[in-house]
PyMOL Python script that loads the backbone (N, CA, C, O; Angstrom):
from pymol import cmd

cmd.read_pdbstr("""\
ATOM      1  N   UNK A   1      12.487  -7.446  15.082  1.00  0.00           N
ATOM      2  CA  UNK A   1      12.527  -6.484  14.001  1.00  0.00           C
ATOM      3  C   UNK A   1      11.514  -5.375  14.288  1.00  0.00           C
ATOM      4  O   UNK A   1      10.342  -5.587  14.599  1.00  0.00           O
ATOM      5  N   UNK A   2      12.114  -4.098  14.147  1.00  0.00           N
ATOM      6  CA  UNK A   2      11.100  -2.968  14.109  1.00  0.00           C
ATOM      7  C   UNK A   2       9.849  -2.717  13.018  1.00  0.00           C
ATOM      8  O   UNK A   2      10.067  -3.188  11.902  1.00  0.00           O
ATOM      9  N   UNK A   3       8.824  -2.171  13.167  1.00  0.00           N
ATOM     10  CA  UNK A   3       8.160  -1.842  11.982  1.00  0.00           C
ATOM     11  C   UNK A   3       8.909  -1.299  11.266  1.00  0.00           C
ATOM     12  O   UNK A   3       9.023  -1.777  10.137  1.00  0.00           O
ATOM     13  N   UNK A   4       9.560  -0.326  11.556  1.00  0.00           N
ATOM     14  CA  UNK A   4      10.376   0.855  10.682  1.00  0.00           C
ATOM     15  C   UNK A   4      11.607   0.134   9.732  1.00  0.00           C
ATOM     16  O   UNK A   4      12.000   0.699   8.712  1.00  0.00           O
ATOM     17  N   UNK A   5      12.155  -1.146  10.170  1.00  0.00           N
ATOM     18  CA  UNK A   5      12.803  -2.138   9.528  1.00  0.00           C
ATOM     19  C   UNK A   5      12.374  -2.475   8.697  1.00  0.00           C
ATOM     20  O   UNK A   5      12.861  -2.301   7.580  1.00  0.00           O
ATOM     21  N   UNK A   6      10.515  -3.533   9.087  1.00  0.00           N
ATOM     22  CA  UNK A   6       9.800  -3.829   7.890  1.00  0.00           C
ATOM     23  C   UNK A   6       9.120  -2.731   6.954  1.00  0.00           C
ATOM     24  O   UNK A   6       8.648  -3.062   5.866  1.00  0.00           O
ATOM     25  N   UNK A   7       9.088  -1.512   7.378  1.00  0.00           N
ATOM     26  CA  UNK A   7       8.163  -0.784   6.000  1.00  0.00           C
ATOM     27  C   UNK A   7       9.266  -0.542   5.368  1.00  0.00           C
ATOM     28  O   UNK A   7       9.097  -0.799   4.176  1.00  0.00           O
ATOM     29  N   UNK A   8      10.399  -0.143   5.602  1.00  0.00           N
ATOM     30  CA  UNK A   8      11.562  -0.038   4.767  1.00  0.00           C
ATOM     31  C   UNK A   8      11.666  -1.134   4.125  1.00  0.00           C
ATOM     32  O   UNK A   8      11.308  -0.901   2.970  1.00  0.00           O
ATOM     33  N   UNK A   9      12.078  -2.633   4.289  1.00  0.00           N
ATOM     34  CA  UNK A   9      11.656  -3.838   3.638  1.00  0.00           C
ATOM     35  C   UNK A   9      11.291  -3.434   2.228  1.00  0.00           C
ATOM     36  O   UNK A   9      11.788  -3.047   1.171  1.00  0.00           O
ATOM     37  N   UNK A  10       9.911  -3.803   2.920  1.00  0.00           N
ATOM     38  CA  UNK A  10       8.792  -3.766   1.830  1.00  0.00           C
ATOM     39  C   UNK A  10       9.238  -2.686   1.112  1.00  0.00           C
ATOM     40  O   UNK A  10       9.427  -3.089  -0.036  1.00  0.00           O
ATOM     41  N   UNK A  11       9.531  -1.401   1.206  1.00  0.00           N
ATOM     42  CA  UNK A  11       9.992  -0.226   0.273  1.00  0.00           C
ATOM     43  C   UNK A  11      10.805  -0.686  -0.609  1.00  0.00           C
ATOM     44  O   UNK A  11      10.496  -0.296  -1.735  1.00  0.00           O
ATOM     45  N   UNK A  12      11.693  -1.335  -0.582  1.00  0.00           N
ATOM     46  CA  UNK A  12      12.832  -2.328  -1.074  1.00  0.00           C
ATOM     47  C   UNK A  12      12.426  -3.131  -1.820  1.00  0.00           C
ATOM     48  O   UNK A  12      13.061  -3.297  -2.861  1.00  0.00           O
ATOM     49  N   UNK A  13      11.276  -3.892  -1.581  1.00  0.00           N
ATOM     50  CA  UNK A  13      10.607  -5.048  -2.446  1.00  0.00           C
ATOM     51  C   UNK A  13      10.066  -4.578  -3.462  1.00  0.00           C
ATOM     52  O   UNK A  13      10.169  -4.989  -4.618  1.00  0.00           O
ATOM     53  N   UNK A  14       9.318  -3.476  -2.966  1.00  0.00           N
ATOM     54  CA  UNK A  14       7.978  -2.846  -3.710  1.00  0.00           C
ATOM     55  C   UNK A  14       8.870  -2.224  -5.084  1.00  0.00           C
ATOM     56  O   UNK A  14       8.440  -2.240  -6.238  1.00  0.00           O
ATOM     57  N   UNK A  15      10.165  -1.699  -4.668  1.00  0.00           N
ATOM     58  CA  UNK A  15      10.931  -0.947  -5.468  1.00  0.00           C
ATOM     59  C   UNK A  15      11.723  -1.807  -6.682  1.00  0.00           C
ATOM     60  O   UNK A  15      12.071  -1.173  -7.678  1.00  0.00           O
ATOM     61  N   UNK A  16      12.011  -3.263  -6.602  1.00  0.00           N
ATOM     62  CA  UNK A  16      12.250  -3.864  -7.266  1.00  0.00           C
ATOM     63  C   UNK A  16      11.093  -4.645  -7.681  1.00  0.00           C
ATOM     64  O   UNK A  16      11.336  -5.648  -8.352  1.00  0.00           O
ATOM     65  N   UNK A  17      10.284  -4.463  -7.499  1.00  0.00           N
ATOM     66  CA  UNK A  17       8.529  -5.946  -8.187  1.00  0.00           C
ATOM     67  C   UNK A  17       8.330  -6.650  -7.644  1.00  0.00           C
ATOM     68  O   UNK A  17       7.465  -7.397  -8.101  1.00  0.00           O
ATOM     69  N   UNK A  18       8.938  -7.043  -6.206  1.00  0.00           N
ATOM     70  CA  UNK A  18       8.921  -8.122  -5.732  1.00  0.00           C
ATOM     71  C   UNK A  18       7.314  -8.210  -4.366  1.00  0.00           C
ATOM     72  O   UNK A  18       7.313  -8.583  -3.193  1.00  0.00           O
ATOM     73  N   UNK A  19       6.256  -7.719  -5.190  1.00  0.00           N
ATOM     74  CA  UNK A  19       5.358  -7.476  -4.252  1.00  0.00           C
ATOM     75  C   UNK A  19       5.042  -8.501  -3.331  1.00  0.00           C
ATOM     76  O   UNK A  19       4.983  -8.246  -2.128  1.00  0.00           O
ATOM     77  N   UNK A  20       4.833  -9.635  -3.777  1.00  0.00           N
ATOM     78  CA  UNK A  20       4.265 -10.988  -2.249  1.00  0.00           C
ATOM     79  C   UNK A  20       5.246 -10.306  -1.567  1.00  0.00           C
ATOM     80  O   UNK A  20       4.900  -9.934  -0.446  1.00  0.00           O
ATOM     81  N   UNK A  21       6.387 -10.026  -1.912  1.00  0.00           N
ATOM     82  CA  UNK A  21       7.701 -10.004  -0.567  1.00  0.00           C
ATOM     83  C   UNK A  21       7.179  -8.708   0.985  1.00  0.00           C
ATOM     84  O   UNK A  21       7.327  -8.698   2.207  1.00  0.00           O
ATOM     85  N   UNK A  22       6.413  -7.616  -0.284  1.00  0.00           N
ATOM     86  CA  UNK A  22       6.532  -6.350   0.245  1.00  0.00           C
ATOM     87  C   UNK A  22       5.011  -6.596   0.722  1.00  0.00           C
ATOM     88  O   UNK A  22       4.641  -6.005   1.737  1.00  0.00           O
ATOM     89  N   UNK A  23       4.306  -7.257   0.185  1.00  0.00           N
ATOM     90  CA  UNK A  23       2.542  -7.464   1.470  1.00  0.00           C
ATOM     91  C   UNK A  23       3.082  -7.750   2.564  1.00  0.00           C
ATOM     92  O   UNK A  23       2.765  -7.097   3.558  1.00  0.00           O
ATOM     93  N   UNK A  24       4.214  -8.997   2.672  1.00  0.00           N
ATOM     94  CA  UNK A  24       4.245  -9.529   4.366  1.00  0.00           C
ATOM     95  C   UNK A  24       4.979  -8.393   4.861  1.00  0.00           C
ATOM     96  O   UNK A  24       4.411  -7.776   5.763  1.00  0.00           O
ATOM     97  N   UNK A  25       5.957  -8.023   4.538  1.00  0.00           N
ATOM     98  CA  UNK A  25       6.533  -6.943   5.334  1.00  0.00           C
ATOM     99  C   UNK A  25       5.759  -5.989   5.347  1.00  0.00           C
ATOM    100  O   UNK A  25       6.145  -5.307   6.296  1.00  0.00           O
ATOM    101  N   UNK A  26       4.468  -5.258   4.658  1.00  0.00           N
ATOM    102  CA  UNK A  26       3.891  -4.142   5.344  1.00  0.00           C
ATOM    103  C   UNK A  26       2.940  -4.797   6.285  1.00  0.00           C
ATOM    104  O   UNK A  26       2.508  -4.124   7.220  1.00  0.00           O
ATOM    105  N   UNK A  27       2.498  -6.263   6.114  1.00  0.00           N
ATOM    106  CA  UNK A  27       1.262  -6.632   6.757  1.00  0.00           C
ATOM    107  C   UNK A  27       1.957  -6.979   8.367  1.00  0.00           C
ATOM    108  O   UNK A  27       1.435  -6.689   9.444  1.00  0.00           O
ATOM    109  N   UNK A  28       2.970  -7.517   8.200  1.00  0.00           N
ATOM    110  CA  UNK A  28       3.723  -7.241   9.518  1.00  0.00           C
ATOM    111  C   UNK A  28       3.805  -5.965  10.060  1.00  0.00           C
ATOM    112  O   UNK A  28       3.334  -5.943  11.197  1.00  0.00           O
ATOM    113  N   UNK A  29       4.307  -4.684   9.598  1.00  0.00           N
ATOM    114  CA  UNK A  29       4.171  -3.605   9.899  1.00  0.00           C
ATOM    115  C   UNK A  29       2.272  -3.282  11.020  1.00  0.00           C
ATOM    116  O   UNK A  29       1.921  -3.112  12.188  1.00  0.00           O
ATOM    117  N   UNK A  30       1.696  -3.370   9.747  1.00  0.00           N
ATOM    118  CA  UNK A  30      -0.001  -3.082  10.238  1.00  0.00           C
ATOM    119  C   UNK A  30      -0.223  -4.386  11.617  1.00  0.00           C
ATOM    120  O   UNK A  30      -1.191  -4.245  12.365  1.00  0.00           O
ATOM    121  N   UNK A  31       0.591  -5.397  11.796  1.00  0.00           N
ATOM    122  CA  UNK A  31       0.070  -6.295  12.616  1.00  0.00           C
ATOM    123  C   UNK A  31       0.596  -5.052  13.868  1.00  0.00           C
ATOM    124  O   UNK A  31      -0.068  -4.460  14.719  1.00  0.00           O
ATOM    125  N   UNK A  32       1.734  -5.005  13.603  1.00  0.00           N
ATOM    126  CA  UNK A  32       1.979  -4.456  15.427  1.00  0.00           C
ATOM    127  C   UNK A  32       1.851  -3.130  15.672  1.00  0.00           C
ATOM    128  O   UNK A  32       2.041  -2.644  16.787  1.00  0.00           O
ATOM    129  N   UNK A  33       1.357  -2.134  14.133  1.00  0.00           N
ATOM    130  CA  UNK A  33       0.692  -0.609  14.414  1.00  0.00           C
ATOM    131  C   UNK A  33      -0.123  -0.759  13.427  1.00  0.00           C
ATOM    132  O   UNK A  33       0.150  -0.502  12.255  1.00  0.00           O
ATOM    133  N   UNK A  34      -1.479  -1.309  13.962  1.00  0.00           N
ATOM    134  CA  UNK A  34      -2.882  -1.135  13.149  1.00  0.00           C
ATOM    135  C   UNK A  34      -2.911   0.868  12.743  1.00  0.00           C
ATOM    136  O   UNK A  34      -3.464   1.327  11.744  1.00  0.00           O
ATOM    137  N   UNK A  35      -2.601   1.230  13.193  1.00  0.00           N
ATOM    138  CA  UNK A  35      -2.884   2.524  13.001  1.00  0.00           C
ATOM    139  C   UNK A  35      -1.790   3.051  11.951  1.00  0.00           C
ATOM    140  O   UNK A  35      -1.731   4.281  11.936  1.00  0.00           O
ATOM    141  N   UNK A  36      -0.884   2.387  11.044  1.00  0.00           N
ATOM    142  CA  UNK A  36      -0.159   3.267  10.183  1.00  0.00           C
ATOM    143  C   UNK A  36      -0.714   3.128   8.982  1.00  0.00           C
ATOM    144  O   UNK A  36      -0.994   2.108   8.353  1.00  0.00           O
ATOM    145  N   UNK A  37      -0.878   4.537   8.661  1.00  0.00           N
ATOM    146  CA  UNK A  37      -1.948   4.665   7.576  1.00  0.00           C
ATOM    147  C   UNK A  37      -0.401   4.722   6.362  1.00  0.00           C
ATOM    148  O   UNK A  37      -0.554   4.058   5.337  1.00  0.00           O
ATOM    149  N   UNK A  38       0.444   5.188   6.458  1.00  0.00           N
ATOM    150  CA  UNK A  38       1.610   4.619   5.434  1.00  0.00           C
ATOM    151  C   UNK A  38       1.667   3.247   4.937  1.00  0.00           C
ATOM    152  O   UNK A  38       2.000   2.986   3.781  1.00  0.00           O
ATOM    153  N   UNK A  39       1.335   2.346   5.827  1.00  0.00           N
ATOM    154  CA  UNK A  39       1.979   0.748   5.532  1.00  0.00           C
ATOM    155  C   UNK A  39       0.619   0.462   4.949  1.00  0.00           C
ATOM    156  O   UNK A  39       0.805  -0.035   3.839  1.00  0.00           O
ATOM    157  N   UNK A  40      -0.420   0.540   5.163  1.00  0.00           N
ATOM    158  CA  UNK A  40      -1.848   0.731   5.048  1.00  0.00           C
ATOM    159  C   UNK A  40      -2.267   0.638   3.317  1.00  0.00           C
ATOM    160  O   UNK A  40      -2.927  -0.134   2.622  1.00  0.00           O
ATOM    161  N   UNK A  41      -1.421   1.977   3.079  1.00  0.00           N
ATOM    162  CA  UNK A  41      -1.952   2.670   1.715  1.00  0.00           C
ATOM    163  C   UNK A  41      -0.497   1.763   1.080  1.00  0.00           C
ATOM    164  O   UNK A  41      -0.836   1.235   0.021  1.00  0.00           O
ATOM    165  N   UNK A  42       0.878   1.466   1.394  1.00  0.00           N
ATOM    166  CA  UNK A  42       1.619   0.785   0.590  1.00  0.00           C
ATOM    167  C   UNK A  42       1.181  -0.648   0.381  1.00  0.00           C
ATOM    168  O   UNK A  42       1.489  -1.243  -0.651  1.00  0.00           O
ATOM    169  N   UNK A  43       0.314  -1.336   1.551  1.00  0.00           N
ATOM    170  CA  UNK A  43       0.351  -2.247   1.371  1.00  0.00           C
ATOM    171  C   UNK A  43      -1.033  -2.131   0.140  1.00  0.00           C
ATOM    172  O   UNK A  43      -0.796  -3.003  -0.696  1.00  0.00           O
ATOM    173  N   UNK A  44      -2.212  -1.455  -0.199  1.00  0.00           N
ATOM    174  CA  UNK A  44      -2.850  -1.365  -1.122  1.00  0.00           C
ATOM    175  C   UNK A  44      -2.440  -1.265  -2.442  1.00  0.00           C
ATOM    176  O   UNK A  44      -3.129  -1.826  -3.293  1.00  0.00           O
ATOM    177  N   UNK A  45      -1.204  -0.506  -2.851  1.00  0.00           N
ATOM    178  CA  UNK A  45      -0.770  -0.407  -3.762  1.00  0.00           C
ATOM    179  C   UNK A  45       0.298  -1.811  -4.022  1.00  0.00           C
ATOM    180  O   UNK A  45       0.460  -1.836  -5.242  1.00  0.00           O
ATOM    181  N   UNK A  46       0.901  -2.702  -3.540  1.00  0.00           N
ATOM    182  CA  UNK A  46       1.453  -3.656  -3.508  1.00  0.00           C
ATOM    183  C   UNK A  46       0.064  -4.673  -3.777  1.00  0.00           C
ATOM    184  O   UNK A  46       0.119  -5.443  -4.736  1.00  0.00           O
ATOM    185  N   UNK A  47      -0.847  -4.659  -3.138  1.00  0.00           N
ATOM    186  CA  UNK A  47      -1.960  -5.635  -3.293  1.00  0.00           C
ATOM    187  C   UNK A  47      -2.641  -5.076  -5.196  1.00  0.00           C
ATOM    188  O   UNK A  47      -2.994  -5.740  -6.171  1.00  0.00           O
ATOM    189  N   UNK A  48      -2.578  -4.161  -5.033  1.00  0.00           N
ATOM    190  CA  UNK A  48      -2.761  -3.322  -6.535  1.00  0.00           C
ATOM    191  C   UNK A  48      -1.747  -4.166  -7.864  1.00  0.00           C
ATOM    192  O   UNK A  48      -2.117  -4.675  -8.922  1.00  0.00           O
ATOM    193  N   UNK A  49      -0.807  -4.076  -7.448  1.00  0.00           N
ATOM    194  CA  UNK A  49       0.063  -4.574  -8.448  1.00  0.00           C
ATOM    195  C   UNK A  49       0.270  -6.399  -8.668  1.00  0.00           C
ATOM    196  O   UNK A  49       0.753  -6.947  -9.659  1.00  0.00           O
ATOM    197  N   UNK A  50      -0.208  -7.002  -7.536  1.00  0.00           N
ATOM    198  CA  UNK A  50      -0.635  -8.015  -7.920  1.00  0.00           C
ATOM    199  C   UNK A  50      -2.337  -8.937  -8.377  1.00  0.00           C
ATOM    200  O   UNK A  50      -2.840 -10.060  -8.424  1.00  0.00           O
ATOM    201  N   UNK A  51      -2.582  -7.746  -8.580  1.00  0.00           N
ATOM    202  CA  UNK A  51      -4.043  -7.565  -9.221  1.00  0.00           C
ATOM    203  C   UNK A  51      -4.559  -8.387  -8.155  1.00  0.00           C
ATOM    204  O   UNK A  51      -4.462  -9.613  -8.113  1.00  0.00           O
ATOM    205  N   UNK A  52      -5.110  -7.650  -7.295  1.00  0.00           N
ATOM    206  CA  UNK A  52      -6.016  -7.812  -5.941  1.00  0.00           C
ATOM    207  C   UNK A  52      -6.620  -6.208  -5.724  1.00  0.00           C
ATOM    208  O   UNK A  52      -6.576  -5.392  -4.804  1.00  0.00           O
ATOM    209  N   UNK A  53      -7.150  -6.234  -6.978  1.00  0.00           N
ATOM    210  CA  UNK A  53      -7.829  -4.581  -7.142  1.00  0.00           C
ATOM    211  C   UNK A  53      -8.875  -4.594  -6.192  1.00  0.00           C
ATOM    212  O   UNK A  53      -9.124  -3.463  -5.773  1.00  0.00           O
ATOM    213  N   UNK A  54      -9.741  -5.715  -5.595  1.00  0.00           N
ATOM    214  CA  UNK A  54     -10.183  -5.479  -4.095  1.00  0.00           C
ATOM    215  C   UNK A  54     -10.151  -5.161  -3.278  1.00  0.00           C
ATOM    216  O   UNK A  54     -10.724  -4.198  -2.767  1.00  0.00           O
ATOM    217  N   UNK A  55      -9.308  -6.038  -2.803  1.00  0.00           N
ATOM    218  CA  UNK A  55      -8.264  -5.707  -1.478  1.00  0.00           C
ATOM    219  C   UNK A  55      -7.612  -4.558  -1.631  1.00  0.00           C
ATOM    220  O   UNK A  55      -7.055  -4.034  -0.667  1.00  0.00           O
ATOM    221  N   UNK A  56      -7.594  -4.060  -2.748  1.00  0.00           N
ATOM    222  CA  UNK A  56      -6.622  -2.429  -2.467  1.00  0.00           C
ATOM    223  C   UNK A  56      -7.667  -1.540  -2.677  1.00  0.00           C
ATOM    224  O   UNK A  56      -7.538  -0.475  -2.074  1.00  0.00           O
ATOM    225  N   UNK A  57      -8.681  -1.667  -3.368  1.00  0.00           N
ATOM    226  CA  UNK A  57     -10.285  -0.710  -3.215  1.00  0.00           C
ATOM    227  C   UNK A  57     -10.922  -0.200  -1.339  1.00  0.00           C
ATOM    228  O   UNK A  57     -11.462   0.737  -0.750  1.00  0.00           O
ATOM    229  N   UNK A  58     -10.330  -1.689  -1.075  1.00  0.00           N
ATOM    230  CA  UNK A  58     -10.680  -1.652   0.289  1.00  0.00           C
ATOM    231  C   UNK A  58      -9.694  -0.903   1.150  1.00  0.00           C
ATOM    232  O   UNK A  58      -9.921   0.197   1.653  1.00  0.00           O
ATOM    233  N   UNK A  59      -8.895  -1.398   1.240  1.00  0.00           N
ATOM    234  CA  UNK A  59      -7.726  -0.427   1.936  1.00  0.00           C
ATOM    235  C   UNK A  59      -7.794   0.881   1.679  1.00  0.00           C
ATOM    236  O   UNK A  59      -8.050   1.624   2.626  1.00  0.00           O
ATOM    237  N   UNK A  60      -7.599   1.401   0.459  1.00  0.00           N
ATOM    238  CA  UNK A  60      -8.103   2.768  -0.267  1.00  0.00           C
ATOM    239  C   UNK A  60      -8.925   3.476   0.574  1.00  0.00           C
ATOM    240  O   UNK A  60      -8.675   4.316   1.439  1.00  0.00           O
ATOM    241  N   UNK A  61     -10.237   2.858   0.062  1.00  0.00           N
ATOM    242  CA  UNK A  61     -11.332   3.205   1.140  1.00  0.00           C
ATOM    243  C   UNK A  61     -11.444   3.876   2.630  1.00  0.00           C
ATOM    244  O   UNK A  61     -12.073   4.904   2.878  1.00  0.00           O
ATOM    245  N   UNK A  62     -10.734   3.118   3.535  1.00  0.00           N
ATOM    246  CA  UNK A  62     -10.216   3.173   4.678  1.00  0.00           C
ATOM    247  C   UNK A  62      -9.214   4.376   5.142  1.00  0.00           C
ATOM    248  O   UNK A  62      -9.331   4.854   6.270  1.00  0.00           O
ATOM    249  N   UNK A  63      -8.376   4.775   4.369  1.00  0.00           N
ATOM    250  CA  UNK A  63      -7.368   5.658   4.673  1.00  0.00           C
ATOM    251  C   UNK A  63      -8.168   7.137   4.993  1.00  0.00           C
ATOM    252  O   UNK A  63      -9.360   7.268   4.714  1.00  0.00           O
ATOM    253  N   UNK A  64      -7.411   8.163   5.575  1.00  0.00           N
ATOM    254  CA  UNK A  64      -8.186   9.025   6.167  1.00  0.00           C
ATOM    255  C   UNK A  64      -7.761   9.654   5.230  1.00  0.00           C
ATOM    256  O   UNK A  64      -6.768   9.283   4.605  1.00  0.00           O
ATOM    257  N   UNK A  65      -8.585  10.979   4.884  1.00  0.00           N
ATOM    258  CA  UNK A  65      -8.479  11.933   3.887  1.00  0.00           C
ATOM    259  C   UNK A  65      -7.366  13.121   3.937  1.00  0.00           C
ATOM    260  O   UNK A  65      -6.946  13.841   3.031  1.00  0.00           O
ATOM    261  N   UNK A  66      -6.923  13.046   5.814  1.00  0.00           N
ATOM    262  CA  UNK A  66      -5.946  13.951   5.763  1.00  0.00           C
ATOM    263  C   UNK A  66      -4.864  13.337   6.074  1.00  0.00           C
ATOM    264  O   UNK A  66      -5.110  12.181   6.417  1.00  0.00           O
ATOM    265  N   UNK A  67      -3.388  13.693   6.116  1.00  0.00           N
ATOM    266  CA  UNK A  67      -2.324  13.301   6.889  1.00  0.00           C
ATOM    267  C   UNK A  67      -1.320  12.165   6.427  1.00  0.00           C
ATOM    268  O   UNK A  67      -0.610  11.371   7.044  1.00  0.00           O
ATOM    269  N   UNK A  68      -1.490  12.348   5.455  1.00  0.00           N
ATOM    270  CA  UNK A  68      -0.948  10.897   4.340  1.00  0.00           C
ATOM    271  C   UNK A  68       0.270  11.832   3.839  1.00  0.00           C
ATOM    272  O   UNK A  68       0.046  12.890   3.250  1.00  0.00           O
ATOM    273  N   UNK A  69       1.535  11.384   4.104  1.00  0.00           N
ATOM    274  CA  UNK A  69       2.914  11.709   2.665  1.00  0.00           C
ATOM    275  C   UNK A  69       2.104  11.890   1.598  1.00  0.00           C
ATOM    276  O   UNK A  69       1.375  11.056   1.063  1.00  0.00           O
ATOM    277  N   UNK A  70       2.301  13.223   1.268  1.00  0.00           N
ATOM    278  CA  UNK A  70       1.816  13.544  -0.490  1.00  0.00           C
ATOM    279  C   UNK A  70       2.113  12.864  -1.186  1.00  0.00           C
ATOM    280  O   UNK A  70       1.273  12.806  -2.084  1.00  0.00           O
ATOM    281  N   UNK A  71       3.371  11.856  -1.423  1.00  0.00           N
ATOM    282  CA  UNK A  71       3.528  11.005  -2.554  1.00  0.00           C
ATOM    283  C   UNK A  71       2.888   9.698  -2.407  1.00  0.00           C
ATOM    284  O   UNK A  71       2.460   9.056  -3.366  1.00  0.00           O
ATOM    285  N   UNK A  72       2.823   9.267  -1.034  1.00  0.00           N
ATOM    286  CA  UNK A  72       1.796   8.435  -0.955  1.00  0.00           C
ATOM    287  C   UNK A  72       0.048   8.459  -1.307  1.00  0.00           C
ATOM    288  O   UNK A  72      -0.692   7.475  -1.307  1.00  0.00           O
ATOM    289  N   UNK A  73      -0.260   9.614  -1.542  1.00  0.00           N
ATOM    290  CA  UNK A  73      -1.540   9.853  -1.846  1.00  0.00           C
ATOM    291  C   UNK A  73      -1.759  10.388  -3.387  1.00  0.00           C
ATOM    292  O   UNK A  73      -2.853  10.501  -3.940  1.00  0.00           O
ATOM    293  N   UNK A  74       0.181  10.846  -4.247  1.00  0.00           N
ATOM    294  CA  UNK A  74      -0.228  11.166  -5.646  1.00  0.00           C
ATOM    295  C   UNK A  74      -0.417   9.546  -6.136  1.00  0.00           C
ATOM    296  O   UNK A  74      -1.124   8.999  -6.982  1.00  0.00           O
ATOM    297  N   UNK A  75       0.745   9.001  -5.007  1.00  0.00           N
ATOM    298  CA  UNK A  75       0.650   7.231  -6.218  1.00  0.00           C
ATOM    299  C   UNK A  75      -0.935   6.475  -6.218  1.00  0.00           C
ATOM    300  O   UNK A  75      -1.464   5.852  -7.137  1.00  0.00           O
ATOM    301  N   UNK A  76      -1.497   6.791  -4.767  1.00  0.00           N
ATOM    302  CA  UNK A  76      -2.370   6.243  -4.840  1.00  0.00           C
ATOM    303  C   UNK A  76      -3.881   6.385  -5.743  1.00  0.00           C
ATOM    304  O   UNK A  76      -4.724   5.593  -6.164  1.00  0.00           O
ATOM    305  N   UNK A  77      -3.641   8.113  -5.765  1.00  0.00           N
ATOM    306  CA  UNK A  77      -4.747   8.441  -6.671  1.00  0.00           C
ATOM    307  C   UNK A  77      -4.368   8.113  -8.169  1.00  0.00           C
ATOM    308  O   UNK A  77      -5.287   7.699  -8.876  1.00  0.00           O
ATOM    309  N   UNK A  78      -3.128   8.252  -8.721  1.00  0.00           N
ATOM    310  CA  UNK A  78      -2.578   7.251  -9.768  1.00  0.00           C
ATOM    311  C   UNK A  78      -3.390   6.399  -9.937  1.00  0.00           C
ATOM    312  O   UNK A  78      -4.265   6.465 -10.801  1.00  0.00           O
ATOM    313  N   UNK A  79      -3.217   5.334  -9.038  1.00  0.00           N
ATOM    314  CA  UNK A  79      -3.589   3.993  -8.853  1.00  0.00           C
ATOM    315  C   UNK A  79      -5.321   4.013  -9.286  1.00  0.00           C
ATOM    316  O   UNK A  79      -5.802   3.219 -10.094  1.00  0.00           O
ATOM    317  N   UNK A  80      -5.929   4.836  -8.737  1.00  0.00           N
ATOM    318  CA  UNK A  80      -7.267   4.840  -8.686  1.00  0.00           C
ATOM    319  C   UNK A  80      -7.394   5.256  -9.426  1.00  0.00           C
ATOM    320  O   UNK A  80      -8.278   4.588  -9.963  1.00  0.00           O
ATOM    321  N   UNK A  81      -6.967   6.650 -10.559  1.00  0.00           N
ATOM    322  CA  UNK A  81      -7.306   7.037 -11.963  1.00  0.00           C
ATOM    323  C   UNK A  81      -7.003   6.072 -12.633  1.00  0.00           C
ATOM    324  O   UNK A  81      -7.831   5.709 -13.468  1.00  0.00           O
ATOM    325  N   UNK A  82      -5.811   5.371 -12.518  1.00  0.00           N
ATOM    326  CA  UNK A  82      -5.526   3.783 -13.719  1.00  0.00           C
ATOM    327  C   UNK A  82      -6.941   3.038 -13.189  1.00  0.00           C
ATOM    328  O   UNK A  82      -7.423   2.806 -14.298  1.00  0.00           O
ATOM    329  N   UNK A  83      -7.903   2.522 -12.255  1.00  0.00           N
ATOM    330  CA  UNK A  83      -8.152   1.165 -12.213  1.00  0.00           C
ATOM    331  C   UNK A  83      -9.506   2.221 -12.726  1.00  0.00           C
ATOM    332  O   UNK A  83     -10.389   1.376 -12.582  1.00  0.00           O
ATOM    333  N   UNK A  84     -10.082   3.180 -13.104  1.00  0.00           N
ATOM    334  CA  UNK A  84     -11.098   4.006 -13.531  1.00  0.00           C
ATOM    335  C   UNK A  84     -11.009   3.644 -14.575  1.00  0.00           C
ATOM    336  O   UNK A  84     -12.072   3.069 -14.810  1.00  0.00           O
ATOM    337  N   UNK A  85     -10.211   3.591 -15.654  1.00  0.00           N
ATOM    338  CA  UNK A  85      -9.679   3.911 -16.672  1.00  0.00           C
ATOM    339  C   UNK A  85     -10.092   2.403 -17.740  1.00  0.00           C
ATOM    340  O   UNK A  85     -10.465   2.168 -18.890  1.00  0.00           O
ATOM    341  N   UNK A  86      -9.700   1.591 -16.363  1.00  0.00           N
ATOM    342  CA  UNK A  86     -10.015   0.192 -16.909  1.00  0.00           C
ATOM    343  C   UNK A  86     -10.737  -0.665 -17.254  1.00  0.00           C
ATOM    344  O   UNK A  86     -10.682  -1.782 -17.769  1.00  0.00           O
ATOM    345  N   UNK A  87     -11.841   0.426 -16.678  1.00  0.00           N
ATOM    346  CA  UNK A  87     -13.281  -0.563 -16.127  1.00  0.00           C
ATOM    347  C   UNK A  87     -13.965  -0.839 -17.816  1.00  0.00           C
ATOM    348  O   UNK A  87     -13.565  -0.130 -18.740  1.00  0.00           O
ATOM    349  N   UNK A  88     -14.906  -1.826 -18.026  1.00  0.00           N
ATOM    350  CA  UNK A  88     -15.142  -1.468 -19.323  1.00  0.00           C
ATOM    351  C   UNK A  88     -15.894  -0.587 -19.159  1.00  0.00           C
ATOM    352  O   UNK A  88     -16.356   0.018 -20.126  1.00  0.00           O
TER     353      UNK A  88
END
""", "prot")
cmd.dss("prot")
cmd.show_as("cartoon", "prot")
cmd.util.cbc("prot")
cmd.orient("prot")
């Protein structure tokens, strides 16, 4: 299977709720291109939605500031204005 098979996957999973489904398929993705900052930041937001607000703080963290799909970086800052929002 290609990465490009599994991030699509996971796009699929992620798109119906089915997040455990969509971690292994992006974490497969990141196993055989450590360097995709797409599967990277989906797999944070998938780790996000199963409240592993860590693990996706961390990933977050990590991503480079430039060169990200714009919608990958509106959901994510989403993500990060919601978990702001939450804190007490």
């Amino acid at each position: 299977m290609t990465a490009a098979i599994a991030l699509e996957r996971g796009r699929r999973a992620e798109a119906r709720g089915r997040y455990p489904e969509a971690i292994k398929e992006y974490e497969s993705v990141i196993r055989a291109f450590p360097g995709s900052t797409t599967a990277q930041g989906r797999l944070g937001i998938a780790l996000y939605h199963v409240h592993d607000t860590k693990a996706a703080i961390e990933l977050f963290s990590k991503l480079p500031d430039r060169g990200l799909p714009r919608d990958l970086v509106a959901e994510i800052n989403g993500i990060i204005d919601d978990m702001r929002h939450q804190r007490p």
